[in-house]
N, C-alpha and C positions, 0 to 999 in steps of 0.2 A: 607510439605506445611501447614500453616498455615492455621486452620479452622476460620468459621466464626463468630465474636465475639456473637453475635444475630442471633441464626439458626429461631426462632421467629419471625423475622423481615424479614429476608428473604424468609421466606413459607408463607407471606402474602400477597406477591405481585406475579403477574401473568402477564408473558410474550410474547409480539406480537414477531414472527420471522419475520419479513417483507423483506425477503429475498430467497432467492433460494441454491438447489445444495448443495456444499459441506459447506458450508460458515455456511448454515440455521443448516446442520448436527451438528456442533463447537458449533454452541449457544444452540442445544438442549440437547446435551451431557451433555453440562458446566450446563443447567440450571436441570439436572438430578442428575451432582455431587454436587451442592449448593442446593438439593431440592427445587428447585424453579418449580412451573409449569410452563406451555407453551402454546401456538399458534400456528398454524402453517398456513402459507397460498400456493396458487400452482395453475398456471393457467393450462387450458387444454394440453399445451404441454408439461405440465411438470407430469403428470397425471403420467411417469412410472420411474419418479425420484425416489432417493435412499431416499432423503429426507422428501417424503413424507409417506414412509411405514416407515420409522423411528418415524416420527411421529406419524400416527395412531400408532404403537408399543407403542411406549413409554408415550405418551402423555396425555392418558385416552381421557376421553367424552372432546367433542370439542376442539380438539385439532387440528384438518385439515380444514379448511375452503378455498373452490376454491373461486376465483377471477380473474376478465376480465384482468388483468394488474397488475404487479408489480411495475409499474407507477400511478397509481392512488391512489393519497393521501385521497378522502373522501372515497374510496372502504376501504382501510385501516382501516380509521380511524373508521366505518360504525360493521368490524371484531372484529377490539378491542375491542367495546360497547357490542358485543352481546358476545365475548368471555368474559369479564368482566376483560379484562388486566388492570393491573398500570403501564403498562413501555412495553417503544417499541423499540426494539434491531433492527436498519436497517442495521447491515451487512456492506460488505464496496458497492460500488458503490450505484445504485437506488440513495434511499433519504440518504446517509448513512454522507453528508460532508454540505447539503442542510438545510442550518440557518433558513430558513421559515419554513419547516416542521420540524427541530427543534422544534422550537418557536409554533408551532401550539400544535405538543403536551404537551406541557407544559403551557399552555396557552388558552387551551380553554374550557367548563363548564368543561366537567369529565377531569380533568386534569390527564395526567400522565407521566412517567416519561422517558423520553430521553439518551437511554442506548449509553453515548457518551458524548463529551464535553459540556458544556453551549451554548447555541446557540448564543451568545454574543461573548465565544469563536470560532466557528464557523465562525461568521461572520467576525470578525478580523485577525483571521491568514487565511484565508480561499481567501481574497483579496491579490493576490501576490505582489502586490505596497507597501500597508501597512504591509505587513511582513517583506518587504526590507529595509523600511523607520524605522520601532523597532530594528531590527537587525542591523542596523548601528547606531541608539542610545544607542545601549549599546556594541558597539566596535567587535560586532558579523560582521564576513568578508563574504561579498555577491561580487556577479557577478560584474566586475565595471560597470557601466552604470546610468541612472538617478531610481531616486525613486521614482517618480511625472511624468507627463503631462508635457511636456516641449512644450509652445507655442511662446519661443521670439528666432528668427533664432539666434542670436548671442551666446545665452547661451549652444543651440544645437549644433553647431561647436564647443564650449571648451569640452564640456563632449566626442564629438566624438573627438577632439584631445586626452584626458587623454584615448581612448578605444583604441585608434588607439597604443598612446605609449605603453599602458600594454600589450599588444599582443605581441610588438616588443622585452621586453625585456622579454617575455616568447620565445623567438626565435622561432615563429611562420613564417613561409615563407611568407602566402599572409596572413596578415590580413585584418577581416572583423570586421563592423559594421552592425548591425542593425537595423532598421528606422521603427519603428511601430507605427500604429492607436491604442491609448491607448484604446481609445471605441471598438478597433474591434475586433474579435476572430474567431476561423476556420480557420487561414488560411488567413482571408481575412486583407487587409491594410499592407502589410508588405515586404520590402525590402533588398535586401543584397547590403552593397557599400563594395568597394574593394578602391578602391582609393579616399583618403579623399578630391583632388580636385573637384569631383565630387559629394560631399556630401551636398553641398547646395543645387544643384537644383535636388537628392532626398528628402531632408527635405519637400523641398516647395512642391514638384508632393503628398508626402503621408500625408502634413498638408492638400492640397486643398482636397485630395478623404478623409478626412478623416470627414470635414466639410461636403463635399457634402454628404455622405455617414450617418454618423454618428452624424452630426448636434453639432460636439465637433473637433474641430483642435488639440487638444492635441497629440503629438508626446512620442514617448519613443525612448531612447536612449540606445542599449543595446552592450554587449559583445557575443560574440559567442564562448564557446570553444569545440573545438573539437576536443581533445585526453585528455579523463577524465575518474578514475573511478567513478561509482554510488556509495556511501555508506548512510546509513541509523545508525539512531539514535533510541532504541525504548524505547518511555518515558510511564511511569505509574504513577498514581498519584489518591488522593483519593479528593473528593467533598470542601476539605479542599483548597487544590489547594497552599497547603504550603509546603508539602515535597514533590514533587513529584524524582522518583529516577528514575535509568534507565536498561536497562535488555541487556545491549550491544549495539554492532554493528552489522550491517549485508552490504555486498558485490552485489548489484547487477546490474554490469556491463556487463555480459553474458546478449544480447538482440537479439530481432530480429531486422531486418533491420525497422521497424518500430518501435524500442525501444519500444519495450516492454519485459519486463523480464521473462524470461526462468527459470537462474538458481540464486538461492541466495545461501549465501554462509555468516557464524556467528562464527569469526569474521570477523571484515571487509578488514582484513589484516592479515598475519601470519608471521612476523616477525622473529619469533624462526626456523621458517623453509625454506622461500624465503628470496632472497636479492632485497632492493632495493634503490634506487636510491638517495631515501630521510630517513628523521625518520619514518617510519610507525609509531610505538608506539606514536610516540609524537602527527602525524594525528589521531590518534583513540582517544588521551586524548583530544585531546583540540575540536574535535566535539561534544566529550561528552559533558567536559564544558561547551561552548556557547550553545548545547540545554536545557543542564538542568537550565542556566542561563535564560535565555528564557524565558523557562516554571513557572521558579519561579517567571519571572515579571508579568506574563498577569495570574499570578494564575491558572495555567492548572488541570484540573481538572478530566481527566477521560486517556485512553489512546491514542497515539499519535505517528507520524513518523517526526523525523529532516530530512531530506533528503539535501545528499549535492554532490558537486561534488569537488575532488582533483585531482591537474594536476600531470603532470608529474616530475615538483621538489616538490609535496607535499605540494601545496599551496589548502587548503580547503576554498567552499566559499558554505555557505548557495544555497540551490535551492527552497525550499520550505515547507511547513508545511502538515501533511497529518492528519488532525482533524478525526483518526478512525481507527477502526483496519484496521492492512492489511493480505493481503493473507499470505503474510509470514512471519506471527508472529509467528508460529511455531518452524520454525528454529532457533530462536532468546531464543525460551524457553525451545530447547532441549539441549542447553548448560550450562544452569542458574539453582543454584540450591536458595533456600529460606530455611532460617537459615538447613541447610545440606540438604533436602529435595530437591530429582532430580524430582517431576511430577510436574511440573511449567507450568499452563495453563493460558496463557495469558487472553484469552476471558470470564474465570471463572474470573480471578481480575477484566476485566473489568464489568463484570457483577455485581459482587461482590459492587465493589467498584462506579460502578454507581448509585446500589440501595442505597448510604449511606453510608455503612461500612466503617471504618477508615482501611488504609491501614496495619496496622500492621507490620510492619517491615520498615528498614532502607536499607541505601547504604551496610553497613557495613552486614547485615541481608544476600546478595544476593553476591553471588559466581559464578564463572565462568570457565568449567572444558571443553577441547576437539573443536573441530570441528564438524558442522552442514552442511549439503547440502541439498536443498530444490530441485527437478527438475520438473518443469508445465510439465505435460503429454499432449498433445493439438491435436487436429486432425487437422492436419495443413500441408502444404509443403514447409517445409524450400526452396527447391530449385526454387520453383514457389514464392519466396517473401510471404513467409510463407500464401501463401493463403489459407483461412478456408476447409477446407475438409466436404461432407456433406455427412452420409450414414447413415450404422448399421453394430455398432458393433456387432460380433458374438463370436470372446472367451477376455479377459480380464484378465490375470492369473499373478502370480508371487510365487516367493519362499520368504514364509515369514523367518525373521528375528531376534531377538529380538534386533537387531538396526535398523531397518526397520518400519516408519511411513505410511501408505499409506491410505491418505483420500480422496473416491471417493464417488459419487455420483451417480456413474454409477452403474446400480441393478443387487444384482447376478443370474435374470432371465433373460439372455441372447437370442436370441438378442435386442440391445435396438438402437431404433431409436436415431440419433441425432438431436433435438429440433433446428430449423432453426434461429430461432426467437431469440438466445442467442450465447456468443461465443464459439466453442465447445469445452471447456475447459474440461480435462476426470478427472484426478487427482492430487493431489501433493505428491510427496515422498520425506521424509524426510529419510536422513540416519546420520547416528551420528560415528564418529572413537574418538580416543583419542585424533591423533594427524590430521592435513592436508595430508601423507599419506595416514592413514588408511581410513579416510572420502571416498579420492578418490577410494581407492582401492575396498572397499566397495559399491561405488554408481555404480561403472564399474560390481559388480558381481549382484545387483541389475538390472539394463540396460539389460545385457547381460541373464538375467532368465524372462525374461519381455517378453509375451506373447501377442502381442497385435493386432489380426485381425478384417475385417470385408468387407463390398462389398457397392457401391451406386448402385443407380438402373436403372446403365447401368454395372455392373458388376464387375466398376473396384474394385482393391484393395484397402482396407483404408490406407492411407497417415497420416504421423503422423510424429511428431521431436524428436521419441524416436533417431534416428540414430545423429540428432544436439547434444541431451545432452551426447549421447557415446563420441562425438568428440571433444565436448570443457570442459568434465568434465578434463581433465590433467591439462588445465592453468586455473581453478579459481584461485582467488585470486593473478594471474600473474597481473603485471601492463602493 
């Protein structure tokens, strides 16, 4: 791994964690291998996190500071002054994709520095319309639908004829359209038509609730697909925002019935080992391409997720831009080596390379050897529509590995209460093979040494999707 050009430059600045759990763990680590100092923050319920004895550990004199909310930007911002940070690392969710509190820290008297994209960036790929509208200015393939606010009925029926045709010759049985309140979200303003005779007088029912409503008639015009894999793009890049390169692909269509992701899986395809339907290889290069094409237009500058979805004959189409690390950047970098160098820590470059530091290294600099599997540990009930599980843990164990990742936040002073207040997310494991067998075979002997109990306080048993990731670890990477 390449060291940092300015170990000087980096020991001068002093970093807010403005984050929780495992995530806050990542940044304190990273800011322990870059000697960089730290922050730490943790409201009351988080008082028997892993994260926070990590901190006092590691962190010296003020290094933990409680706070009412992980939400509250002037409590924040209030930390950093009195911790005497220059840069504030938010982690992914919270403030971590939020251009205002960007913009605030970089902007206001004790300025400092925003471990993450430009808040300009932020705010442009950040709006999904105008991501849609760039990425088909530069011949990058999105969902078919409009890219604008569509307010004249006539124009709205051609774009639903052209959604209605792509579906048909995707040999979709019923296709749909859908008819959304551009202004609306949650949920709310939004339609499914099935038959395009019928689609005028939805247009007109979701332009009127959408004026009433939202005091803007602007309509969107979109495609629905629904037989797709999830694949990911993960871009890195330094303040320059001129080379930035990319550290693969990642897989993450194992979801819960609320899509949300379970298992990822680096690369985003295995070609050499499954068959399928289409070119995979050719799907993995040309996502690359259009994200890195991308990135190099709007000058990207810190780290970053392409997210796209590919059907079933291998047609990939932009879904959206993810302005921040994500949970499973890990998997992405237990594959990747830098100029031969296998300890490839994503959130040390981001870090790295937020404070300043030029990237150092190329395309050509970064190598790509084996299989990665990531699996969310969650307390959860898959079979109850993965509903949150709420108790205390009481043992937490496994057989460690030396291809075996596991970052928890869960503390080895057992029992530990599960925090209501958050989602009870317990760890992630990372396991690593050479090839897409061994991975699996591997994540199955992982699973299967996995210890994981505890009781709510009516007695029952802790509920958990270690049994989900047993069951669908055989088809990752299946289409």
């Amino acid at each position: 791994m390449r060291k940092a050009q300015s170990d000087t430059s980096l020991r001068d600045h002093k970093i807010l964690v403005a984050n929780r759990g495992e995530i806050a763990m990542r940044v304190m680590r990273a800011c322990k291998k870059l000697d960089v100092p730290f922050a730490a923050i943790y409201t009351a319920e988080d008082a028997a996190s892993g994260h926070v004895a990590l901190a006092r550990r590691e962190g010296g004199g003020k290094s933990i500071f409680r706070v009412s909310s992980y939400h509250d930007a002037n409590e924040l911002m209030s930390v950093a002054d009195e911790a005497a940070c220059t840069a504030v690392h938010p982690g992914y969710g919270f403030f971590a994709e939020d251009f205002r509190f960007a913009r605030r820290v970089t902007k206001r008297d004790r300025q400092m520095i925003f471990i993450g994209p430009s808040w300009k960036i932020i705010r442009e790929l950040g709006d999904k319309i105008n991501t849609k509208r760039l990425a088909r200015s530069l011949g990058v393939p999105t969902v078919p639908g409009s890219d604008r606010p569509i307010y004249d009925e006539m124009e709205a029926e051609r774009i639903a004829k052209t959604v209605f045709e792509f579906q048909e010759q995707q040999s979709i049985n019923r296709p749909l359209v859908l008819v959304k309140a551009s202004a609306g979200g949650g949920g709310m303003g939004i339609e499914e038509v099935y038959d395009p005779d019928q689609f005028r007088s939805v247009y007109r029912r979701i332009r009127n609730y959408a004026l009433r409503q939202f005091k803007d008639e602007g309509v969107l015009i979109e495609q629905r697909i629904m037989d797709f894999n999830h694949l990911e793009v993960q871009i890195v890049s330094d303040r320059s925002g001129a080379n930035p390169v990319h550290f693969g692909t990642r897989n993450c269509s194992i979801q819960s019935t609320g899509l949300q992701k379970r298992i990822e899986v680096a690369p985003g395809f295995a070609p050499q080992a499954l068959e399928y339907s289409f070119d995979a290889q050719k799907v993995l290069d040309d996502i690359v391409s259009y994200s890195l094409k991308m990135a190099r237009s709007v000058g990207y500058d810190n780290v970053g997720t392409w997210e796209w979805i590919t059907t079933r004959k291998g047609e990939p189409f932009l879904m959206e831009v993810n302005t921040r690390i994500q949970v499973e950047n890990g998997v992405s970098a237990r594959i990747a080596e830098i100029h031969s160098h296998k300890d490839v820590d994503l959130v040390a470059e981001q870090i790295r390379t937020g404070l300043g530091e030029p990237l150092g290294y190329t395309q050509e600099d970064i190598t790509f050897e084996g299989v990665s599997i990531e699996y969310r540990l969650i307390a959860e009930d898959p079979e109850d529509n993965f509903t949150p599980w709420v108790g205390q843990i009481e043992r937490f164990e496994w057989k460690e590995a030396p291809w075996l990742t596991v970052l928890t936040h869960v503390p080895d002073s057992l029992p530990y209460e599960i925090p209501t207040e958050f989602d009870p997310n317990l760890a992630l494991a990372i396991v690593y093979g050479k090839n897409l067998r061994e991975a699996e075979e591997r994540g199955a002997i992982f699973l299967n040494s996995l210890r994981l109990t505890g009781k709510n306080g009516a007695g029952e048993r802790l509920k958990s999707n270690v049994n989900f990731l047993k069951d669908n670890t055989g088809r990752v990477l299946h289409f």
